[in-house]
N, C-alpha and C positions, 0 to 999 in steps of 0.2 A: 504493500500500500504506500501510496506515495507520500512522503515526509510533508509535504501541504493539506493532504487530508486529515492527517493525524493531529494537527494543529488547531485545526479549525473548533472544534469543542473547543480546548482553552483558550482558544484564541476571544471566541464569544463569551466563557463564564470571564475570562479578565476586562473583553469591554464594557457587560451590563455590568461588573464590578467596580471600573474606574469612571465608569461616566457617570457614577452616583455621589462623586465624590465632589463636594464643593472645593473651591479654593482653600491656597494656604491661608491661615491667618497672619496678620502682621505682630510679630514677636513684639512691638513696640506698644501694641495696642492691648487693650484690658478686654474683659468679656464683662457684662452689666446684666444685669434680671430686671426684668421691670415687674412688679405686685401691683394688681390690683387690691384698692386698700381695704375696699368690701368683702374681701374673701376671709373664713374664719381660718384659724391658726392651723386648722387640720387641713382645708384647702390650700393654704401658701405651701405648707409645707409637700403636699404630693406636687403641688407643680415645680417646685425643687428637684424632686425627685424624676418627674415625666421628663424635667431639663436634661436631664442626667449630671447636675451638677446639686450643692450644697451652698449654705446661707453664708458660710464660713469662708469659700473657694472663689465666690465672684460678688462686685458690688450691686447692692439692693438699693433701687429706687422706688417708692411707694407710688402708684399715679392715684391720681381724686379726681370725683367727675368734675370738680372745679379746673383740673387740667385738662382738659377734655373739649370742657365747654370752652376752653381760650380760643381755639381754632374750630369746634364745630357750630356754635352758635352762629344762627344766621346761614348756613349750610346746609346743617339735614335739622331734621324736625324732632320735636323734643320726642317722639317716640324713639327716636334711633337713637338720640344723646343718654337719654332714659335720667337716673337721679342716682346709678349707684355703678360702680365699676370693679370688673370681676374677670377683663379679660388681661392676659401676664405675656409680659415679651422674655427673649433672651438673643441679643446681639452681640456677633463677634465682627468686627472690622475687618477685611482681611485686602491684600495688597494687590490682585487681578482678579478677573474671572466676572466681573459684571452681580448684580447680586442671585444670589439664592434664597428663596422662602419654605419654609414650611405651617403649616398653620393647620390646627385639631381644633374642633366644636365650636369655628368660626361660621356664622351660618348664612352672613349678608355679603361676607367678604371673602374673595381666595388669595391661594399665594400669590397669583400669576398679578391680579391686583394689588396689590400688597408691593410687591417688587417694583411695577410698573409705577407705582405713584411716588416710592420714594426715589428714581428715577429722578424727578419732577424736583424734591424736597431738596434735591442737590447729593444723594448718597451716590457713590461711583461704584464700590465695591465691599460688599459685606454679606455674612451668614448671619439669617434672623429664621426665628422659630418664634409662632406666636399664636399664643391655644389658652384656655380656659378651661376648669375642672368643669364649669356645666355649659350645654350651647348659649348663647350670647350673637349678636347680629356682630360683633368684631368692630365695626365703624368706630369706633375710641381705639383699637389695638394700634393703629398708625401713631397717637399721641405719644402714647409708653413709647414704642420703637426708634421715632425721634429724640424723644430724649435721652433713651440710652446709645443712642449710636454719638449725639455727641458729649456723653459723659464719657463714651468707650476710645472711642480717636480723638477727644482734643480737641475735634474740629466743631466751629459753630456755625449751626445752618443757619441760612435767610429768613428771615421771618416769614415774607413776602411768601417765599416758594414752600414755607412749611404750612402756608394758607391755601396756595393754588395745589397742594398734593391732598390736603384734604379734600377740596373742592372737587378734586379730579376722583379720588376712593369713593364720595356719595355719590358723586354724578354717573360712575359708572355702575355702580352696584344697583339705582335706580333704571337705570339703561338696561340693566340683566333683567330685570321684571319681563320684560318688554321684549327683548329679542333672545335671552339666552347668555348666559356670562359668558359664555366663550367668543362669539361675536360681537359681546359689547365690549369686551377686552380686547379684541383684534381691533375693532374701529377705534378707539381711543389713541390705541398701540400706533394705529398706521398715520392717523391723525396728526401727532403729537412728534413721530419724526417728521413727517413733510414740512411741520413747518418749523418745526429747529432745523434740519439738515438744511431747508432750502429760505433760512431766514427772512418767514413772512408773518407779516405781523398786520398788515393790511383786513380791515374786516372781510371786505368783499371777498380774497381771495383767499382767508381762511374760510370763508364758506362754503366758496367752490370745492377748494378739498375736501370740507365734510360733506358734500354731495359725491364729489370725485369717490371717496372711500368706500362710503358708503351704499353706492352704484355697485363697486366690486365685490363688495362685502353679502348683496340681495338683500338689503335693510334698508327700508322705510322709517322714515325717524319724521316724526311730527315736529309741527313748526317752531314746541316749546321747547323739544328737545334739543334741536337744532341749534338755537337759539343760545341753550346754556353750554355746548360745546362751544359754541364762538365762543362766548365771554369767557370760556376758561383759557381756552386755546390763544387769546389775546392777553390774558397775564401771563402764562408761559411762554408767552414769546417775549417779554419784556427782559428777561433774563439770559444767562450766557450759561451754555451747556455744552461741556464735551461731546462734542458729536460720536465719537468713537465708542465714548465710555457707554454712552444712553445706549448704543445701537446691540454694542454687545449683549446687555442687558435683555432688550429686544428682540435681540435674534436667537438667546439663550431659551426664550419662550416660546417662540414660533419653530425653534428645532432646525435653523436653518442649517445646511449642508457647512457652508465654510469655519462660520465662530463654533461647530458642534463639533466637527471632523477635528481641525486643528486644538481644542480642547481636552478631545477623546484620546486624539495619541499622544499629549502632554504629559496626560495624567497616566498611561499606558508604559513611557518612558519612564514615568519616577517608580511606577509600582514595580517594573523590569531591573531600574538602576538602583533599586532597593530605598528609595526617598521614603523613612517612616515619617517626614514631616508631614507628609503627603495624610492623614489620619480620616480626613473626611467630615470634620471641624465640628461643627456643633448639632449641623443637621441629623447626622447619623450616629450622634448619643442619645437621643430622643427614646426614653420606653412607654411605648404607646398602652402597652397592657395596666399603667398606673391610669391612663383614664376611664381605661374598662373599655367591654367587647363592643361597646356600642356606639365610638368614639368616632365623629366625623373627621375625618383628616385627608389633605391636599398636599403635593407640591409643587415647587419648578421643577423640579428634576424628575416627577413622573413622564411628560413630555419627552426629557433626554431618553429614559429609558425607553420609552415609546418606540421613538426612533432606530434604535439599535435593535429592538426587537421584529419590527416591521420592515424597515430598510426601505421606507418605501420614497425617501428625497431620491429626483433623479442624479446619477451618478457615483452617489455617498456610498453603495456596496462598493462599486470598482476602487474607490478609494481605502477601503478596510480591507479587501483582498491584497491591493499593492501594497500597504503597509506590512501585514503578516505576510507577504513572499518574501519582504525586505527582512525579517528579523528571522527567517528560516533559513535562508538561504538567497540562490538563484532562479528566475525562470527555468532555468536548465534542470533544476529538481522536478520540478513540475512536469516537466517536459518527458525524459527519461522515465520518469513515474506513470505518465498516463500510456506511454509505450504500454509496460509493464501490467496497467488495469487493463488494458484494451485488450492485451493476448490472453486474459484471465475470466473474463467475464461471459464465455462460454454456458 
C-alpha cells in the first residue's frame, strides 16, 4: 500500500485536531473572568470550574447591570437589558489568528456574533469563552468581555466603537428573528467589510451595499431594518480598522479557503515541530459537563471543523493532499505506489 495512503487517516485525525486549536496566547498578556454579580456563590463558583480555571489563577471582574446598561440603554429594550446579570466571560489576549468565541446557554446571541462585533469594539486578536450557569438572551455578555479584554492586554478600547459593537450585537441578533442568525450574520459580516475595506462612509452608498449584500444574500430587509444598518454602518465607518486584522477575523467565520488553509498547516507545523505552546488556549479547557447535559453551546471553530470535514471550498482538498505529499515524501511515492495498487487490485 502506498506510503500516501497510509497517511491519510492521521493525516485527517491531526487536521480536525489542529484546526480546533485557537491561537497562541500572548505570554505578556493576563487571562480575566468576568462574574456576573447576580449569580449565587455556588453559580460563580461552577463557572470557575466550566472555565476550567480557578478564583485564585486568573483576575475576577464582577459586571452589574449598571455596567451593562452604560452601552445598552437606548439600544435594545429593557426586556433584553432585563434588571439582573448572570451571564460570565473569560478572555485570553493572544498575539495572531483573528478572534475565536465560544459561548454555552447564550440564547439571543452566538459566537460567530460575539466575534464579529468585537471586530467592530477595536479587538484584533483574542480567545473568549462566554456562557452562563442558566440560558440568559447573552446581549450584556459583550459588556463583561470588553472589559476584560482591556483589563487582560492593557489596551483601552474607544468608547465610541465599544457603542457601535453593541449596537451592531442587538441589531443583528434582532435581524436573526427575521431571517435566520446565520444570514443575519453573513449580511452584517459582508456589510461591514465593504465598507471598511472600501472606505465609504457616504449614506447613499452605504445603502446601496446593504441592498448590494443583501441581493446576494436572498434577504428582504424592510425599510426599518435597512435603515438601522445604515446608521450603524455610518458610525463604523467613522473609525480606522485594520483591514487585515477585521478580514481574518471574517474569513475565520465564513471558512474561507486561504486564512483557513494557511492557519490549518501552521498549527499542523507546531503540532509536527513538537510546539507545546501550541495548547489550544482557553477554548478547549472549557468542561461543558459542569453545565449539564442540556447545555446550549456554539463556536467559531465548529465552522473550521466543518470544513475539514466536508472539504467542500473549491480547491482546499488539492491543497491538504499537497501539503501531506510534502511531509511524506515525493510525488514519486505516490507514483510507484499506485503502480503497485493497480497490479493488486485484481
Amino acid at each position: 500500500m502506498k506510503k500516501f495512503k497510509k497517511i491519510i487517516p492521521l493525516a485527517l485525525a491531526v487536521t480536525l485536531t489542529c484546526a480546533s486549536l485557537p491561537m497562541i496566547a500572548n505570554a505578556d498578556s493576563s487571562k480575566v473572568v468576568t462574574i456576573g454579580t447576580n449569580l449565587s456563590d455556588d453559580q460563580k463558583k461552577s463557572m470557575y470550574e466550566y472555565f476550567g480555571t480557578s478564583k485564585d489563577s486568573v483576575e475576577t471582574i464582577e459586571v452589574t447591570n449598571q455596567d451593562e446598561r452604560k452601552y445598552m440603554e437606548g439600544i435594545a429594550s429593557e426586556a433584553q437589558i432585563g434588571h439582573k446579570t448572570y451571564s460570565c466571560s473569560y478572555v485570553e489576549p493572544t498575539t495572531s489568528g483573528g478572534i475565536q468565541v465560544k459561548v454555552a446557554n447564550l440564547t439571543f446571541v452566538t459566537s460567530s456574533m460575539i466575534a464579529s462585533t468585537l471586530t467592530t469594539s477595536g479587538v484584533e486578536n483574542c480567545n473568549v469563552v462566554a456562557a452562563s450557569p442558566i440560558e440568559v438572551s447573552g446581549t450584556g455578555a459583550l459588556t463583561g468581555i470588553m472589559m476584560a479584554y482591556e483589563t487582560a492586554s492593557g489596551e483601552k478600547l474607544d468608547e465610541g466603537q465599544k457603542e457601535a459593537a453593541t449596537e451592531e450585537l442587538v441589531t443583528t441578533g434582532e435581524l436573526a428573528d427575521d431571517i435566520g442568525q446565520d444570514k443575519a450574520t453573513d449580511l452584517m459580516n459582508d456589510v461591514k467589510e465593504n465598507v471598511i475595506a472600501n472606505d465609504i462612509s457616504d449614506e447613499d452608498k452605504i445603502a446601496d451595499t446593504v441592498d448590494e449584500k443583501a441581493k446576494d444574500l436572498d434577504v428582504n430587509l424592510t425599510d426599518e431594518q435597512k435603515d438601522k444598518i445604515v446608521s450603524l454602518m455610518e458610525k463604523i465607518s467613522q473609525y480606522d480598522y485594520d483591514v487585515k486584522s477585521l478580514q481574518q477575523t471574517l474569513n475565520n467565520l465564513e471558512g474561507k479557503s486561504e486564512g483557513f488553509f494557511t492557519k490549518l498547516v501552521n498549527n499542523i507545523k507546531g503540532f509536527f515541530g513538537g510546539n507545546d505552546s501550541n495548547s489550544g488556549g482557553i477554548i478547549s479547557q472549557t468542561k461543558d459537563d459542569i453545565l449539564g447535559s442540556d447545555v446550549v453551546s456554539n463556536s467559531t471553530l465548529d465552522d473550521i471543523k466543518d470544513k475539514v470535514q466536508n472539504a467542500d471550498t473549491e480547491g482546499w482538498w488539492d491543497k491538504v493532499v499537497n501539503f501531506f505529499k510534502g511531509l511524506t515524501g515525493s510525488d514519486s511515492d505516490s507514483s510507484d505506489s499506485n503502480s503497485s495498487d493497480d497490479s493488486s487490485s485484481n
